[in-house]
C-alpha positions as CSV (number, residue, x, y, z in Angstrom):
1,X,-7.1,29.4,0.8
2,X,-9.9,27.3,1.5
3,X,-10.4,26.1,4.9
4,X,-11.6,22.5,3.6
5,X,-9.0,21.9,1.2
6,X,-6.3,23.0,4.1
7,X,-7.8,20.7,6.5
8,X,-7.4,17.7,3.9
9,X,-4.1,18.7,2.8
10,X,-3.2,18.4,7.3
11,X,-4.8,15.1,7.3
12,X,-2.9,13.5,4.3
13,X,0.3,15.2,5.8
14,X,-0.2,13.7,9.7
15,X,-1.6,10.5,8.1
16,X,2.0,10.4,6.4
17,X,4.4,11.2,9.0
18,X,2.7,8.6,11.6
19,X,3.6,6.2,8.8
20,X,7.3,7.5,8.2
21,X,6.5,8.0,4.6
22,X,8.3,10.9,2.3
23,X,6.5,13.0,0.4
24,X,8.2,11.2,-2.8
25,X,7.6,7.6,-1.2
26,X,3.9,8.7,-1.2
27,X,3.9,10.3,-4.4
28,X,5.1,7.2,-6.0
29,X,2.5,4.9,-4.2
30,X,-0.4,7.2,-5.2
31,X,0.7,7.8,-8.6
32,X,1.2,11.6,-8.4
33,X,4.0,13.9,-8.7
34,X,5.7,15.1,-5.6
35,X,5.2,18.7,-6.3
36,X,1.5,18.5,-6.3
37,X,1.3,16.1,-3.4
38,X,3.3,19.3,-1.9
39,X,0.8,21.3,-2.8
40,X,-2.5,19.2,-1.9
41,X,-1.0,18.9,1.5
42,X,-0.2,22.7,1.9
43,X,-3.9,23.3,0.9
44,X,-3.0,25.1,-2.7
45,X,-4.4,22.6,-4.8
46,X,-7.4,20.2,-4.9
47,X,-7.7,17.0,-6.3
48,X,-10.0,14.9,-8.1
49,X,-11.6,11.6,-6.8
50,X,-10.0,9.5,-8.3
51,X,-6.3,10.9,-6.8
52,X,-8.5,10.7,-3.4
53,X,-8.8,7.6,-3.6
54,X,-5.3,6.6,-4.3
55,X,-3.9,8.7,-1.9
56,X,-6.0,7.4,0.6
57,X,-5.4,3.7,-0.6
58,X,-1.8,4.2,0.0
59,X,-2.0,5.7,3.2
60,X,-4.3,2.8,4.9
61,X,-7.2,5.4,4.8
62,X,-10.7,5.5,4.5
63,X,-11.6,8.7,1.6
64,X,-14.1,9.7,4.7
65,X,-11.3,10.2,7.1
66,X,-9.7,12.4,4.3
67,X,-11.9,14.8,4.0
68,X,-14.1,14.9,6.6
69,X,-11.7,13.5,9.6
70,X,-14.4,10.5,10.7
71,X,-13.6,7.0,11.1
72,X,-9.6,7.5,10.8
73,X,-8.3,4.6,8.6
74,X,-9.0,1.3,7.2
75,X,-8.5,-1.5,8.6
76,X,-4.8,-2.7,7.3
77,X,-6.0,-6.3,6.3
78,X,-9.2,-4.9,4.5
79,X,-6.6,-2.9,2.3
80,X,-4.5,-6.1,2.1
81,X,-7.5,-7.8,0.4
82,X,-8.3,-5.0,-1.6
83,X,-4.9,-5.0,-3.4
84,X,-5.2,-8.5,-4.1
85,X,-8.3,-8.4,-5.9
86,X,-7.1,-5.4,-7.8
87,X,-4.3,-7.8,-9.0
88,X,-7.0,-10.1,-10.6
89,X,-8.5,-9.9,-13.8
90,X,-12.0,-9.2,-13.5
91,X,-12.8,-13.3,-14.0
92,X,-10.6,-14.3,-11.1
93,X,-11.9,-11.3,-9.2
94,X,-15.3,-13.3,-9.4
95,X,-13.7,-16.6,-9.0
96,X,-12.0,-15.0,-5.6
97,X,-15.5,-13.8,-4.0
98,X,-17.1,-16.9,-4.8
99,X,-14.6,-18.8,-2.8
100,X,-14.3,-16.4,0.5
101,X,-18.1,-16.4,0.7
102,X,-17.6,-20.3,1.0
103,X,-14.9,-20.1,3.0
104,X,-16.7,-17.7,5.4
105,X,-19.6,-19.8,5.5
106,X,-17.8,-23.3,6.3
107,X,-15.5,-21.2,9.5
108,X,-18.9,-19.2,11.0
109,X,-20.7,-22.8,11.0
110,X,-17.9,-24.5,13.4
């Protein structure tokens, strides 16, 4: 068994019990089956990037704290804003930026 891929497999694991989460509760959030979420945490499989990154979405965590243990999550509102876009079509997406850069501007001027 690889050393890295056990290490990852711990982190996902702690990252989920500090947040009460199942294995299937997870599983469901990331978009995986429970048996290889079993697995990646146990250190037998690998993943890909892109199951990565929606572990680590789900889990409040940055991909960096995953695999390398630095900089342990993400900040809960910064994921919060992140799923909202997400929920926009592209257009609105564009339409959202272009407001909170406004927004941002008028509050740091007061």
């Amino acid at each position: 068994m690889d050393e890295k891929i056990s290490q990852v497999g711990q982190r996902i694991f702690a990252l989920r019990k500090q947040q009460n989460l199942t294995r299937e509760m997870l599983a469901e959030k990331a978009d995986i089956s429970v048996q290889f979420l079993a697995d990646i945490e146990k250190g037998r499989k690998n993943m890909t990037i892109t199951t990565l990154r929606k572990i680590s979405a789900a889990l409040f965590a940055t991909t960096d704290y995953i695999v390398n243990g630095s900089k342990e999550k993400t900040d809960e509102t910064e994921c919060e804003l992140i799923d909202l876009c997400k929920s926009l079509s592209p257009k609105l997406q564009a339409k959202a930026i272009k407001l909170l850069k406004v927004y941002l501007e008028v509050v740091s001027s007061e």
